[in-house]
N, C-alpha and C positions, 0 to 999 in steps of 0.2 A: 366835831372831832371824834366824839364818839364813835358814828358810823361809819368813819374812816376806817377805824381800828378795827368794825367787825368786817368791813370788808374786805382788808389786806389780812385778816384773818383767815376767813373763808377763800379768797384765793390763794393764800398756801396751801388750806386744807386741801383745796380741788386738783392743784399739780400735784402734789404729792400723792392722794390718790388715783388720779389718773395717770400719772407718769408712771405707777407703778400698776396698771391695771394692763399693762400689753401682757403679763406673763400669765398675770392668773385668768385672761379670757383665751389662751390660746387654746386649751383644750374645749372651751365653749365652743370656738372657731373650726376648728378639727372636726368636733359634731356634725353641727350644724353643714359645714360644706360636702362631709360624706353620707349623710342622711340623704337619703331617696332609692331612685330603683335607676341603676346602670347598667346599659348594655354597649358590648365590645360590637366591633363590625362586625365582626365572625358568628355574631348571635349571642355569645356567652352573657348573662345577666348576673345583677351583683347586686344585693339591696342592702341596704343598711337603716339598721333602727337606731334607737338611743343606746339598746345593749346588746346589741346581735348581728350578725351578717350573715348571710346564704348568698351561695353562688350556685349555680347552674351553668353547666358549659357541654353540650351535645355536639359532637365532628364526627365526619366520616361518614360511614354508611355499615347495610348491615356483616361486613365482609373486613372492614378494619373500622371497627367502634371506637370512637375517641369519648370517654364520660368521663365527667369532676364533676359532683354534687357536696358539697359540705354544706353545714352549719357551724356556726363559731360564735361563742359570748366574746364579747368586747366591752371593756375598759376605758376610755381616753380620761387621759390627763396632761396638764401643762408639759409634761419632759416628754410624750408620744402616745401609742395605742397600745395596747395590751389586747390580746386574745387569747384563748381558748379554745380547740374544734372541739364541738361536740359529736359531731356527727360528719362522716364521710364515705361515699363512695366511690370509687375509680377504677374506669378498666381502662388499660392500654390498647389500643389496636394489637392484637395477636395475641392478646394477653387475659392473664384470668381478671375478675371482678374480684375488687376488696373491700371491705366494708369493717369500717370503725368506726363503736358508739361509746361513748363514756356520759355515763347517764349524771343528769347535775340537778335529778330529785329527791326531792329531800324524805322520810318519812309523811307528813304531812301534805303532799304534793306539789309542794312550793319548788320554784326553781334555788338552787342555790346560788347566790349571788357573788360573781367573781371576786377574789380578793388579790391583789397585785401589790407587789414591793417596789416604789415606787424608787429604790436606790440603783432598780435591774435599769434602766432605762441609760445606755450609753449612745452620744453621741455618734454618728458615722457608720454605728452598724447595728444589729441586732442581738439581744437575746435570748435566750430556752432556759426556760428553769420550771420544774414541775410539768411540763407539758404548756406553759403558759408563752406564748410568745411576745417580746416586748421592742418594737417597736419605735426607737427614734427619732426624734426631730433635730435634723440635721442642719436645716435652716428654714428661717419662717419671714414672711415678707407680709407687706401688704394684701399681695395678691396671690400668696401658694405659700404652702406649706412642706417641706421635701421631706418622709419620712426613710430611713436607713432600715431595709427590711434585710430578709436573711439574704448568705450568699453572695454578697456582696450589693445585691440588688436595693434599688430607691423609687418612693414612688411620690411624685409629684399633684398635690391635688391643690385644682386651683380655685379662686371664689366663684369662678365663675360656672361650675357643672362641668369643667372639665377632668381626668384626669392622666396621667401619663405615666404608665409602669416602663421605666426603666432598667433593662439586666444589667448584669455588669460584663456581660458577655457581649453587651452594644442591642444595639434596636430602640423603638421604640412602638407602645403598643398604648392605643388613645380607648379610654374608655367616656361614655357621655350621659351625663345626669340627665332623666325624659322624663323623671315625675321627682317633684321633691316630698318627702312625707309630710 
């Protein structure tokens, strides 16, 4: 009888944690599936670490330059992602070069370490506060994750190394995980 008891014990214990473990692994999930180096058809590349992203994206030629080069710290948590650019470049075709740094070192040379409000996180869309951008999760499956970026725009990442930025303007534009970290 005893070991009855601990066993309908223990399987309470384990639904109840588990039944409650989809929210707190979502941002585990979120990681995890956008961690590696992606690249668009158009060549553009996009890596993601535990806390960072950089993108590269070269178009055109030397007559109409297409460039986006940033850096951004990033955040994820169970309600979406949070970033930060630290660094940007971009010229338009026909246009000048612009470059933005906002340094995130500390005296000590350490980087400093994002901090995010985790109450900015609305569903369906995005928002800016402090220069930090946040990110929503707007629905989450087994299989993808849909984050509510700015602008109206969403961006679909799925378990499998896929993923699909969405405007709100219509299209679709497929990016593909080729190395995982």
């Amino acid at each position: 009888m005893y070991r009855v008891k601990i066993f309908v014990l223990l399987s309470l214990l384990s639904v109840i944690f588990l039944g409650s473990s989809k929210s707190s692994n979502t941002a585990i999930k979120l990681k995890e599936w956008q961690k590696g180096v992606w690249i668009q058809p158009d060549g553009s590349y996009t890596i993601y670490t535990d806390t960072h992203y950089f993108v590269v994206s070269l178009n055109g030629d030397s007559s109409h330059t297409n460039i986006y080069c940033g850096a951004s710290q990033i955040e994820y948590h169970n309600k979406g992602m949070a970033r930060k650019q630290v660094l940007r470049i971009r010229k338009f075709p026909q246009g000048n070069l612009t470059f933005y740094k906002n340094s995130v070192f500390q005296s000590d040379k350490t980087e400093k370490k994002l901090t995010i409000d985790s109450t900015l996180f609305s569903p369906g869309k995005c928002n800016i506060v402090d220069g930090i951008i946040y990110d929503a999760i707007t629905e989450e499956t087994d299989n993808y994750i849909l984050l509510s970026t700015c602008n109206g725009d969403k961006e679909k990442i799925f378990s499998n190394g896929v993923s699909v930025y969405l405007p709100a303007s219509g299209g679709e534009f497929y990016s593909y995980r080729v190395e995982k970290l």
